[in-house]
C-alpha positions as CSV (number, residue, x, y, z in Angstrom):
1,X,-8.0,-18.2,11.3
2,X,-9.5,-15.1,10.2
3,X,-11.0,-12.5,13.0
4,X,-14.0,-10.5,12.7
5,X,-12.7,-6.8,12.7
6,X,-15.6,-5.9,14.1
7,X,-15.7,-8.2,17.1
8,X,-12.1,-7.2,17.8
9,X,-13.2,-3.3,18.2
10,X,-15.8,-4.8,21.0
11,X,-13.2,-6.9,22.9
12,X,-11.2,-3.6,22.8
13,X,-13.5,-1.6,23.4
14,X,-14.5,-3.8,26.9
15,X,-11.1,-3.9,28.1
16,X,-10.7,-7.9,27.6
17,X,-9.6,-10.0,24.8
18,X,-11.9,-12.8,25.0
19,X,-10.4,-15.1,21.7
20,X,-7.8,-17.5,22.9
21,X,-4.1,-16.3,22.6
22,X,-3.8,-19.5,20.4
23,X,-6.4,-18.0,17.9
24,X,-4.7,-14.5,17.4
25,X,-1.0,-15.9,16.7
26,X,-0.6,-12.7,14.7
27,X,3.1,-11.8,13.1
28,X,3.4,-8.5,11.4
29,X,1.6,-5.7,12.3
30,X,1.8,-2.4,10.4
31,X,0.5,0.5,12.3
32,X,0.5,4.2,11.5
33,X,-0.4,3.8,8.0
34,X,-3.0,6.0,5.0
35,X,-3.7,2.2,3.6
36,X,-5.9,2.3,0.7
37,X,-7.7,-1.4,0.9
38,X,-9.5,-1.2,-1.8
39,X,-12.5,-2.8,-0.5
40,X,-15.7,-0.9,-1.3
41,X,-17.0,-1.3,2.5
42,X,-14.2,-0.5,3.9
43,X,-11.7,2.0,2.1
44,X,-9.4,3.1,4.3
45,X,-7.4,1.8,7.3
46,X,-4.9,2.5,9.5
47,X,-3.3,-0.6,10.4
48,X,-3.2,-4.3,9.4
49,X,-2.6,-7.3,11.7
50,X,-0.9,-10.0,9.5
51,X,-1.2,-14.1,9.9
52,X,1.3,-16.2,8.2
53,X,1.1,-14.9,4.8
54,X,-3.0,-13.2,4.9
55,X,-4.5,-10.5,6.3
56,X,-5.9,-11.1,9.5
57,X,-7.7,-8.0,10.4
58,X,-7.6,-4.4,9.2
59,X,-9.1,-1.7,11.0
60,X,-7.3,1.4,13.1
61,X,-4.2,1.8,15.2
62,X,-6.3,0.5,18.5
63,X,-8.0,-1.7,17.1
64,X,-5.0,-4.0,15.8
65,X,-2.6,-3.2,18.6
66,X,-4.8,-5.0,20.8
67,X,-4.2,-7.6,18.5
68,X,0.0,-8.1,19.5
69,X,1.7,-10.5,20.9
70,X,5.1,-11.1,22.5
71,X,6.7,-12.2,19.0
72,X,4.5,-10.1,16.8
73,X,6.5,-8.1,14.5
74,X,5.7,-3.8,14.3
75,X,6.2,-1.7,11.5
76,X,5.7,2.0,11.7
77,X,4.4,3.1,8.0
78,X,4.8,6.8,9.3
79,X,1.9,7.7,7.6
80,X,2.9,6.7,4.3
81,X,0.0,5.3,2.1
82,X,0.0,1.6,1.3
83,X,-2.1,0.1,-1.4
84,X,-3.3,-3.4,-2.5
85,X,0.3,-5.2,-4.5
86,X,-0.2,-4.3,-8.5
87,X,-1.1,-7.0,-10.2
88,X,0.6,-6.3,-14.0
89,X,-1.9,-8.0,-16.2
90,X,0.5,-8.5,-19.0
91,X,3.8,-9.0,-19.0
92,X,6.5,-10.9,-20.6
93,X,9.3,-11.8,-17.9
94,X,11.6,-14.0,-19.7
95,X,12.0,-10.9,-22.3
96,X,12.8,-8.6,-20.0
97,X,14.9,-10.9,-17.7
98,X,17.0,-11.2,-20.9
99,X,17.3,-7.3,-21.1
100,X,17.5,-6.4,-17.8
101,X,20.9,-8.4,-18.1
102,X,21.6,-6.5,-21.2
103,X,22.0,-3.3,-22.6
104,X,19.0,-1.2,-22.8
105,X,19.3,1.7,-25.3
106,X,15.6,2.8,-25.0
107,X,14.6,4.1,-21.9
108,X,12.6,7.5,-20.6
109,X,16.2,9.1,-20.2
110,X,17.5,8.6,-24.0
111,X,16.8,6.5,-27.2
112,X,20.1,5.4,-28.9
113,X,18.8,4.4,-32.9
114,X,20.8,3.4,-35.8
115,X,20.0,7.2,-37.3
116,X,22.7,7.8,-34.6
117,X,24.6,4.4,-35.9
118,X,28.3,5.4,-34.3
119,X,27.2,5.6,-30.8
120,X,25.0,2.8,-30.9
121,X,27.8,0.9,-31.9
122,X,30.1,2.2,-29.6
123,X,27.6,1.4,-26.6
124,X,27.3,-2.0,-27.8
125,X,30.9,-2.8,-28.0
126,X,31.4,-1.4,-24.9
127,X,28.7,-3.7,-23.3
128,X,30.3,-6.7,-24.6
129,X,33.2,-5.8,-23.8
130,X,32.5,-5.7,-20.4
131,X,30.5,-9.5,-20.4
132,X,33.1,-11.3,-22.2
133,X,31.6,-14.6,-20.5
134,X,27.8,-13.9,-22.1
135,X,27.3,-16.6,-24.9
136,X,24.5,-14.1,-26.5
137,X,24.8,-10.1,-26.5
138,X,21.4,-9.3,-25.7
139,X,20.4,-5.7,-26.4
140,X,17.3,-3.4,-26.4
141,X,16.6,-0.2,-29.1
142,X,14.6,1.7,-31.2
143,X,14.6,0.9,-34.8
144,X,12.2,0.8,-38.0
145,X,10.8,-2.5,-38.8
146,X,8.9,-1.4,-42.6
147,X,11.4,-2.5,-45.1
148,X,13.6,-1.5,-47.1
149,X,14.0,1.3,-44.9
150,X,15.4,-0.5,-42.2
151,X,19.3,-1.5,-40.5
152,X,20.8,-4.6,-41.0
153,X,23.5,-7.0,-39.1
154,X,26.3,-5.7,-40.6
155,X,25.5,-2.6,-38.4
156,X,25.8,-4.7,-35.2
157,X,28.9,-6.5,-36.5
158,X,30.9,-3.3,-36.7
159,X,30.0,-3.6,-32.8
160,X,30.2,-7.4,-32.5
161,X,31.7,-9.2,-35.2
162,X,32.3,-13.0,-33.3
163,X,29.4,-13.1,-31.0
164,X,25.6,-13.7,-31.6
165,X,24.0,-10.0,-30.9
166,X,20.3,-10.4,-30.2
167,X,18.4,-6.6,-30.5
168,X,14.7,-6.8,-29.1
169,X,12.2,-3.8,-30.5
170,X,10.7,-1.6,-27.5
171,X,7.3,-3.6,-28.7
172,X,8.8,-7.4,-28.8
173,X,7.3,-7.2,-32.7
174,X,10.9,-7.2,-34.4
175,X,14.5,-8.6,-33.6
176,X,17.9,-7.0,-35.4
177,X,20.4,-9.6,-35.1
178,X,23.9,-9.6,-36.4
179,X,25.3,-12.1,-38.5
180,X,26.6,-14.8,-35.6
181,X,23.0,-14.7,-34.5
182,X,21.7,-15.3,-37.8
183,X,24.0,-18.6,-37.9
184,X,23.2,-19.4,-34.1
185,X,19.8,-19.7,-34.9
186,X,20.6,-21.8,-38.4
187,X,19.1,-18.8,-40.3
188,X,21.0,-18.9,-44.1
189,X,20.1,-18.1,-47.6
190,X,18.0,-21.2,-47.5
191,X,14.0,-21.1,-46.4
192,X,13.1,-22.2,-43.2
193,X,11.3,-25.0,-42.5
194,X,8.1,-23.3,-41.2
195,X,6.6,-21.1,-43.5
196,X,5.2,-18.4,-41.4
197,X,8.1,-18.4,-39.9
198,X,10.1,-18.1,-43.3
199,X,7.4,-15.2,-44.2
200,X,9.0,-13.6,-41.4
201,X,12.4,-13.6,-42.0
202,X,13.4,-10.1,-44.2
203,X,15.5,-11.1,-46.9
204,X,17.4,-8.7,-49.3
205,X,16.5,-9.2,-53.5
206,X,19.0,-11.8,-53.5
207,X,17.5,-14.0,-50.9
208,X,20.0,-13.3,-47.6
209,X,18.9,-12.7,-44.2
210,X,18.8,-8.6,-43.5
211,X,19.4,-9.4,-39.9
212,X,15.4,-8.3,-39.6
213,X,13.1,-10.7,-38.0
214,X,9.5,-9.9,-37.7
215,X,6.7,-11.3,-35.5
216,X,6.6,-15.6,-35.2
217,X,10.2,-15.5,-36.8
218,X,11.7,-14.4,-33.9
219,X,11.3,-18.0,-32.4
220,X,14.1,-19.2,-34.5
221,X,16.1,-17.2,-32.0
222,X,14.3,-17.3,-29.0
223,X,14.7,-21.5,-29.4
224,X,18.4,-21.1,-29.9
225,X,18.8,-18.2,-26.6
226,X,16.7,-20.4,-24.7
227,X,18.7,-24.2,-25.8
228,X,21.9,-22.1,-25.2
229,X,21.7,-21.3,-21.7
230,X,21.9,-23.6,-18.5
231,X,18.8,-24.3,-16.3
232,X,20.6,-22.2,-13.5
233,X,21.5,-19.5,-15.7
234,X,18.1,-18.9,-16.7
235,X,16.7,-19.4,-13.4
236,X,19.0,-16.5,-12.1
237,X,17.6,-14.4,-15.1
238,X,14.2,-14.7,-13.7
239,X,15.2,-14.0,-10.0
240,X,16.7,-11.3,-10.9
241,X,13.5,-10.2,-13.3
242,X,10.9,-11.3,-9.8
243,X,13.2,-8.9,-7.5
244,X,13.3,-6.2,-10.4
245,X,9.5,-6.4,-10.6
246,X,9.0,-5.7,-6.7
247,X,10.8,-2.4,-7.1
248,X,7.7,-0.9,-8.2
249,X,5.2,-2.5,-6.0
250,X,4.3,-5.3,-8.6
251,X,3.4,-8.6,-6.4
252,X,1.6,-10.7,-9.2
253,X,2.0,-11.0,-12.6
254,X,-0.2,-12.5,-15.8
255,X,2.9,-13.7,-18.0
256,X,1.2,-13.1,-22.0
257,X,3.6,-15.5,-23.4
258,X,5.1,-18.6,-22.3
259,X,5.8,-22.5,-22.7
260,X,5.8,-25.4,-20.7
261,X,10.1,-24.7,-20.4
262,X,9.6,-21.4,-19.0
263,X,6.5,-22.3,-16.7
264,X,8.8,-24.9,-14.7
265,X,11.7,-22.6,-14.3
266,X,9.1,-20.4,-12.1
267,X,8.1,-23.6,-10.5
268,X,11.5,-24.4,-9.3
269,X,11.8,-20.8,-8.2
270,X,9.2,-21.1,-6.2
271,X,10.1,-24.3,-4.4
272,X,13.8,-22.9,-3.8
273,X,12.0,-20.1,-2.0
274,X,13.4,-17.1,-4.9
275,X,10.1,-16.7,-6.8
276,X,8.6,-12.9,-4.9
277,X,6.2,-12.1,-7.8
278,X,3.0,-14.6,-8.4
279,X,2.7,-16.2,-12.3
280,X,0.1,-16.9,-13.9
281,X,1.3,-18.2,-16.9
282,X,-0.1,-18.7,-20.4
283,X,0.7,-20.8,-23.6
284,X,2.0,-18.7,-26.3
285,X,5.1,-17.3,-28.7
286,X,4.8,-13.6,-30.3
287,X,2.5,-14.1,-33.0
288,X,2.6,-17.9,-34.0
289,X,-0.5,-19.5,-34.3
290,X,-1.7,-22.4,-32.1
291,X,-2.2,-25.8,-33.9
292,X,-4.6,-28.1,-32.7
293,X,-2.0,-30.6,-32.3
294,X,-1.9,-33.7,-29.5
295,X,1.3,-32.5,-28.6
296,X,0.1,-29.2,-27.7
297,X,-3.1,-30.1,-25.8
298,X,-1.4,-32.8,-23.4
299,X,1.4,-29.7,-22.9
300,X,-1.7,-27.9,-21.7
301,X,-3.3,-30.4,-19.5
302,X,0.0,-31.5,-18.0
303,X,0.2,-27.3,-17.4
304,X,-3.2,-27.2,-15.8
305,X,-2.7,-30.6,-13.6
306,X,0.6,-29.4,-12.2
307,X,0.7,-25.9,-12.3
308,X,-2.4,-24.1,-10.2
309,X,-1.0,-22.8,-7.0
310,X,-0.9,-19.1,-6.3
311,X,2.7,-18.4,-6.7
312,X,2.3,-20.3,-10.6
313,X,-0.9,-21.2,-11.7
314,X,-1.7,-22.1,-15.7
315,X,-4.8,-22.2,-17.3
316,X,-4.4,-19.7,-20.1
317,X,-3.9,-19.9,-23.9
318,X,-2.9,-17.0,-25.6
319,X,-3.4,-15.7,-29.3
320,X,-2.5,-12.8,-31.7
321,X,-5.2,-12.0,-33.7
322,X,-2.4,-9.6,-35.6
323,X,1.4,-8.5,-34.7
324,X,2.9,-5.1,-34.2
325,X,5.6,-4.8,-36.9
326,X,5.2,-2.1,-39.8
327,X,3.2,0.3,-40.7
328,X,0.0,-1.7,-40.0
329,X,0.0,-4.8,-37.8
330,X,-0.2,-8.0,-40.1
331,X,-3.1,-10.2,-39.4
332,X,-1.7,-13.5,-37.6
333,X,-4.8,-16.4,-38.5
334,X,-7.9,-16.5,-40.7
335,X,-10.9,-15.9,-38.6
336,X,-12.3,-19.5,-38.9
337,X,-9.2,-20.8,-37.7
338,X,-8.9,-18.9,-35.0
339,X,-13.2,-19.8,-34.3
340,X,-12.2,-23.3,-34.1
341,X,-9.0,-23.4,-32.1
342,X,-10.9,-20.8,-29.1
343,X,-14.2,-23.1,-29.2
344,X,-12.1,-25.7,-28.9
345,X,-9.9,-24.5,-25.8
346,X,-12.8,-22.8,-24.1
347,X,-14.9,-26.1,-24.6
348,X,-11.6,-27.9,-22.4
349,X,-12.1,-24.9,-19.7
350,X,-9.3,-23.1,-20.7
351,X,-9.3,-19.4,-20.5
352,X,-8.3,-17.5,-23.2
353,X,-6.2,-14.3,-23.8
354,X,-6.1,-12.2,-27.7
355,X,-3.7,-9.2,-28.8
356,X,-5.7,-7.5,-30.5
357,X,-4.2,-3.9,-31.7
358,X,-6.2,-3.4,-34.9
359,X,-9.7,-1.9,-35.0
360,X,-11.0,-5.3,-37.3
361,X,-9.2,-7.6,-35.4
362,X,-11.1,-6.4,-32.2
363,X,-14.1,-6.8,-33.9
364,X,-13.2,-9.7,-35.2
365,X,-12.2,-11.4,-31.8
366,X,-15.4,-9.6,-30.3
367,X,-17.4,-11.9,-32.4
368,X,-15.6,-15.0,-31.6
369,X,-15.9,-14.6,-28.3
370,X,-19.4,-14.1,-28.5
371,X,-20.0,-17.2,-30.9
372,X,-18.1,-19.4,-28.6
373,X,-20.0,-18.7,-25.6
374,X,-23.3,-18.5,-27.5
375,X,-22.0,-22.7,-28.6
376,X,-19.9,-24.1,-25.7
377,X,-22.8,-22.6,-22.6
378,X,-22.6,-20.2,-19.9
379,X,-19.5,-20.5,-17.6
380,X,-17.3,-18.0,-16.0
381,X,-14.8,-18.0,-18.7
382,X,-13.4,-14.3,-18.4
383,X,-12.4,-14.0,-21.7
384,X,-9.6,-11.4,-21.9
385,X,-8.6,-8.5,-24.4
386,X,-5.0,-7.7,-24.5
387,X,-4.4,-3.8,-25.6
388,X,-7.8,-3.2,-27.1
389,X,-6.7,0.1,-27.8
390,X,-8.5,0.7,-31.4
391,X,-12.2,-0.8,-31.8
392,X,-15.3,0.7,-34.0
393,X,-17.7,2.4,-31.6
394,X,-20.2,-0.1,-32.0
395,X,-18.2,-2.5,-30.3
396,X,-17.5,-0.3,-27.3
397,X,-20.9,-1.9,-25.3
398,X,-19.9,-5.7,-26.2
399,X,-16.7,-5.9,-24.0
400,X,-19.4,-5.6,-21.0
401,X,-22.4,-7.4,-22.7
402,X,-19.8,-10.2,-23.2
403,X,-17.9,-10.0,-19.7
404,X,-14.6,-9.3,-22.2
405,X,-12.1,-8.1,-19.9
406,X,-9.6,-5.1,-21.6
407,X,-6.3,-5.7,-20.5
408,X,-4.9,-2.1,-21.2
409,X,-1.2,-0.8,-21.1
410,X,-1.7,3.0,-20.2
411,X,2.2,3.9,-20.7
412,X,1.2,2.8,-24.5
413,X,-0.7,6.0,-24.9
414,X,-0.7,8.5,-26.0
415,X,1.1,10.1,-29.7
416,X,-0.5,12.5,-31.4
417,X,-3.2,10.3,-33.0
418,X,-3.3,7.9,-29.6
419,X,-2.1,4.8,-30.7
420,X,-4.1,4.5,-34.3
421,X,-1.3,3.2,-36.8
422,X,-3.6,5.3,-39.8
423,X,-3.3,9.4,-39.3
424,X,-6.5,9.6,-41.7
425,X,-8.3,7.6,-38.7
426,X,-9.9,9.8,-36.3
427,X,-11.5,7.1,-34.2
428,X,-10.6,7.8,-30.6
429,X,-8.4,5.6,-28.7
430,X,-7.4,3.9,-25.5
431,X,-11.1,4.6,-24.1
432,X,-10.8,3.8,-20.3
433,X,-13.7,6.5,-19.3
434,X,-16.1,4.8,-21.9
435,X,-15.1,1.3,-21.1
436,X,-15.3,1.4,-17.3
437,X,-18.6,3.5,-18.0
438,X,-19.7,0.9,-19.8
439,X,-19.6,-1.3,-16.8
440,X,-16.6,-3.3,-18.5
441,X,-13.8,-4.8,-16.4
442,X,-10.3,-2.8,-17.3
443,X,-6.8,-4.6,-15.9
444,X,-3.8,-2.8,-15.9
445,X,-0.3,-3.4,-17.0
446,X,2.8,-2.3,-17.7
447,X,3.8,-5.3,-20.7
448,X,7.2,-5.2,-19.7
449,X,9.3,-4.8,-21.1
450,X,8.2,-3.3,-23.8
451,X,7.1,-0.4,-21.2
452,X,10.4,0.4,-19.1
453,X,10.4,0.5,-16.5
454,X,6.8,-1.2,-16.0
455,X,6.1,1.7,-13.5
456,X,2.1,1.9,-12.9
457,X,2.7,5.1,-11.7
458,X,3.6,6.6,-15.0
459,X,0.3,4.5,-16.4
460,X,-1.3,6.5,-13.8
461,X,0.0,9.6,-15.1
462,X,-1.0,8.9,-18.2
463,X,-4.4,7.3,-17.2
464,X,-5.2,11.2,-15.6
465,X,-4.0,13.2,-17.8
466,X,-3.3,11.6,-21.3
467,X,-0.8,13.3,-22.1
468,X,1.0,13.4,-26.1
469,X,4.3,12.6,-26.0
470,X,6.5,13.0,-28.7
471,X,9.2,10.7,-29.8
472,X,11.7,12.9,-31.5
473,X,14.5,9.9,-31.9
474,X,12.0,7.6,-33.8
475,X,10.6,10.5,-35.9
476,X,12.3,9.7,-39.4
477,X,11.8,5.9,-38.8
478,X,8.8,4.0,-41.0
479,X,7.4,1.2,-38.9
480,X,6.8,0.1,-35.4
481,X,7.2,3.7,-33.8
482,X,7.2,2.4,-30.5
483,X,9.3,5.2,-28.7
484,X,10.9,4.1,-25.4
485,X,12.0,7.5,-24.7
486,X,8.6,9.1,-25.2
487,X,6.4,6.6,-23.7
488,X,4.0,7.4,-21.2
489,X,4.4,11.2,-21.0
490,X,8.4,10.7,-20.4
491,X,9.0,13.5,-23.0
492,X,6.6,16.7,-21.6
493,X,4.0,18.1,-23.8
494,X,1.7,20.6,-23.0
495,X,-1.5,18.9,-25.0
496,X,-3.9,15.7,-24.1
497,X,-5.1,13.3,-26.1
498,X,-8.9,13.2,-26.3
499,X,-9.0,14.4,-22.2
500,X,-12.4,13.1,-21.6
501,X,-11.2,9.9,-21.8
502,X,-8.9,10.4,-18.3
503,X,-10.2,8.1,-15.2
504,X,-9.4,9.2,-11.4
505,X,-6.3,7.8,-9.7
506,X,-8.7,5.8,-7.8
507,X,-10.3,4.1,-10.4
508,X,-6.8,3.6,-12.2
509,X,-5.3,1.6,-8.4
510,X,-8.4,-0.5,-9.4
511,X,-7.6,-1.5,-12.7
512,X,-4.0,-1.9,-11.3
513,X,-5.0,-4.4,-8.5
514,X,-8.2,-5.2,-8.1
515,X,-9.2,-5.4,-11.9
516,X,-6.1,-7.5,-12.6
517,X,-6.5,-9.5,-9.9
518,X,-10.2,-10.3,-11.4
519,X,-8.8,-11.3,-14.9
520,X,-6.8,-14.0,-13.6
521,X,-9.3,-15.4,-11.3
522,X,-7.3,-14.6,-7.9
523,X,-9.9,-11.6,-6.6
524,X,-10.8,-13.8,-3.8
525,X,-7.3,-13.8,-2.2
526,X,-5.7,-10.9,-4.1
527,X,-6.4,-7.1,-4.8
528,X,-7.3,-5.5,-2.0
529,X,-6.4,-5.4,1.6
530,X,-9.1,-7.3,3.7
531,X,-9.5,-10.1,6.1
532,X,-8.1,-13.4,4.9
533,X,-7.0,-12.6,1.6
534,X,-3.1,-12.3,0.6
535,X,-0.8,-9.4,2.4
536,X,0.5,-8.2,-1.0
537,X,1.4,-4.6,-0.8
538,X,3.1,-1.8,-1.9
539,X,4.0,1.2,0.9
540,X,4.9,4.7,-1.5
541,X,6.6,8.0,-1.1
542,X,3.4,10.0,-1.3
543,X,-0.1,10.1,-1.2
544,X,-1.0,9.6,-4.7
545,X,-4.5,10.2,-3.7
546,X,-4.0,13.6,-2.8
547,X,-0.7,14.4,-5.0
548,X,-0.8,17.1,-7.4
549,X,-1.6,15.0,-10.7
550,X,1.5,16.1,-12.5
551,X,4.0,14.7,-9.3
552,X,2.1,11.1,-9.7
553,X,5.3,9.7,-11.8
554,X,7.6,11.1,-9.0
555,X,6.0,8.2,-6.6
556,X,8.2,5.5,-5.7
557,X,7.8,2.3,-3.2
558,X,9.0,2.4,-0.5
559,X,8.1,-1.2,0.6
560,X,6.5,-3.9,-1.1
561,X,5.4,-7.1,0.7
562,X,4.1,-10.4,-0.8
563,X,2.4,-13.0,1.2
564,X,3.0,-11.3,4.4
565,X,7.2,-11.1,3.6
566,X,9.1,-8.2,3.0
567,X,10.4,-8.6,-0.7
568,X,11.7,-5.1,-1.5
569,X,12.9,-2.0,1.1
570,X,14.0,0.9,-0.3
571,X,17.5,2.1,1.3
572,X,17.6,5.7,1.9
């Protein structure tokens, strides 16, 4: 039962606790705290009394002291600042289960490419070398993804020669497989049966698979990876991807790709008590289109029946309007197809998700959106924008007007020319200032793992100060410059990119919690720190309300807590 924070401070204030002990069965309290709620009435606190998993009360030191019992659990926060859990509006955790197992050659520290071709090798073997039981080598790096001027799998056999190597692309656009992978995912010299996936697949003049697979071909391997490995061996992946996840005070996540296979695995987590980040899972591989088939709308409403708790909840399709390989994104569907297939979801009740990177391709899904709500009737259908980071300046008014929620990646920005694929293109990018000016909703995320770490504080960083990296490894590659090394500011720079497009810290924890708790229809029990609603949250190193902005990447948790239970401590 919830108590009234402001009946409490009477009772307190009189001497006499006049709710029955029965009623105020409270087990955690943390007192001592700078917590940052979140709630508009109420910003600030210094204590929070904890039921179960929800909030019971917030409200000072005195106030929820009077509050303990016998059993009730204290923690001292020391005056470290809490905020409401992040809640990553776009991630893809089966991906980066699969590298955090792996080998990761693109990270803030270094960026091993094949121009550098020896050591990548060497790193490689060595990695195998020391996981002689993995079925599949599974790798992360930075490589060009425009052909001809692109590796191949003989470069990973000189590293591997009699094990499928799997390398993922910092943006989950492009794999580089060796030649064992190619046959592990029954990829030959002869077409494969689907044709967009077949488009996909970069053969040489002579017909043979490069080892380069673009966009919706990389399902031929994902299938295979996925068949290959035992229900508890993937389970453990995705433990180990939910306890990664808490390290940087992420309670919730909106997974942006998924099947009805992965959704259960985070079911069966969740059951066995080993699921401590929330899912909310959609329908959807990188850049293959939906099909309006039976088989794919009784997946859905099976999905929806079974799956709608707050620990794994799915209700969400999601599309790609284009990809993210080469020098421009290719397009993904024709824009009537895609009409048809979102008036016909949204007419079911489904919500629906689009990756949009393009400028057109916003516009394009601007007007769907707009047509569909304008045919299927008002609702609260929270139709979301994935990245969003390009779109004419006409459109910038419609993402409120149409209650379009821009589900942003602020690590993504920002290179020299933002994140515009044309240098000829002048039109400003990655607009939080204008969107949230505009009155639209903005939801932060980290899309792990193409950002790694997914660390919001390094969005936040970049959300304050935009600053242009640079990303010196990738410089002489064509295609998919998607640095991991110079992400987010890693790589210092002394120059912004269009500045008056920065937000406050403030307004960026919002986007981070609140915002993203709001695009996947859980702000009545998640995003900020009030009576009743979920006791997800992260305790930090610093005040990163008052922290010099250029220390805002220095902050790390210290504790995070979901549903009222300690998932992640820091050890000194």
């Amino acid at each position: 039962m919830n108590i009234n924070r402001s009946f409490v401070r009477v009772c307190t204030a009189l001497g006499v606790l006049l709710v029955p002990s029965s009623l105020l069965a409270v087990d955690k309290i943390l007192i001592h705290g700078h917590i940052y709620t979140g709630n508009p009435k109420a910003p600030w606190a210094q204590a929070l009394a904890i039921t179960g998993t929800r909030i019971e009360a917030a409200g000072s030191d005195q106030e929820i002291l009077a509050l303990r019992q016998a059993k009730t659990e204290v923690i001292d926060l020391r005056g470290k600042t809490a905020i409401p859990g992040i809640s990553d509006s776009h991630t893809h955790m089966w991906f980066g289960a699969m590298v955090l197992h792996g080998i990761n050659l693109s990270t803030p520290e270094f960026s091993i490419t094949p121009n550098d071709p020896d050591t990548l090798v060497e790193k490689i073997k060595t990695f195998a070398a020391s996981h002689p039981n993995d079925k599949v080598i599974v790798g992360r790096a930075d490589f060009g993804t425009a052909p001809p001027a692109v590796a191949t799998h003989e470069l990973l056999e000189r590293a591997v020669p009699d094990r499928p190597v799997i390398i993922h692309h910092p943006s989950e656009h492009a794999l580089l497989v060796n030649a064992k992978a190619l046959a592990f995912a029954r990829i030959s010299d002869q077409p494969v049966a689907d044709p967009d996936e077949e488009r996909n697949v970069i053969r040489d003049a002579s017909g043979h698979p490069t080892g380069l697979l673009l966009e919706s071909a990389m399902e031929l391997v994902e299938r295979a990876v996925f068949a290959a490995l035992t229900r508890d061996e993937k389970l453990v992946l995705l433990r180990d991807a939910s306890h990664y996840l808490n390290r940087y005070g992420i309670t919730s996540v909106v997974n942006a790709t998924g099947s009805p296979s992965e959704i259960e695995l985070y079911a069966a987590l969740r059951d066995r008590g080993e699921l401590t980040v929330r899912t909310r899972n959609s329908f959807g591989a990188v850049a293959v289109k939906h099909h309006r088939a039976p088989q794919f709308l009784a997946d859905l409403e099976t999905a929806r029946s079974r799956y709608h708790d707050d620990w794994v909840s799915s209700n969400l399709v999601k599309f790609f309007a284009d990809g993210g390989s080469g020098m421009i994104p290719p397009l993904v569907y024709d824009p009537a197809d895609y009409k048809k297939l979102v008036l016909e979801l949204d007419k079911r009740g489904y919500q629906v998700m689009t990756h949009a990177l393009r400028g057109d391709s916003v516009h394009m899904v601007l007007d769907t959106y707009e047509e569909v709500a304008k045919a299927n009737g008002p609702r609260d259908r929270r139709f979301r924008m994935e990245h969003a980071q390009i779109f004419p300046p006409e459109d910038l008014p419609r993402f409120a007007k149409l209650g379009v929620v821009v589900s942003a990646q602020p690590s993504f920005c920002c290179n020299d020319i933002g994140t515009n694929f044309d240098p000829q293109d002048k039109t400003p990018t990655d607009r939080w200032r204008s969107l949230e000016q505009s009155g639209a909703t903005l939801a932060f995320s980290s899309d792990w793992p193409c950002t790694w770490p997914p660390d919001p504080f390094v969005g936040m960083l970049q959300v304050v100060r935009r600053t242009v990296w640079h990303a010196a490894a990738t410089s002489s590659m064509v295609g998919g410059i998607f640095d991991g090394g110079g992400q987010g500011g890693a790589v210092p720079s002394l120059s912004a990119y269009v500045p008056e497009e920065s937000i406050t810290v403030e307004q960026a924890v919002k986007a981070y919690t609140f915002g993203s708790a709001y695009a996947r229809f859980s702000e009545n029990r998640l995003g900020t720190l009030e009576d009743g609603k979920e006791a997800d949250l992260a305790v930090l190193s610093q005040d990163i309300f008052s922290a010099a902005t250029g220390d805002l990447a220095k902050t790390r948790v210290v504790m995070t807590m979901v549903g009222g239970k300690v998932v992640f401590a820091a050890t000194q």
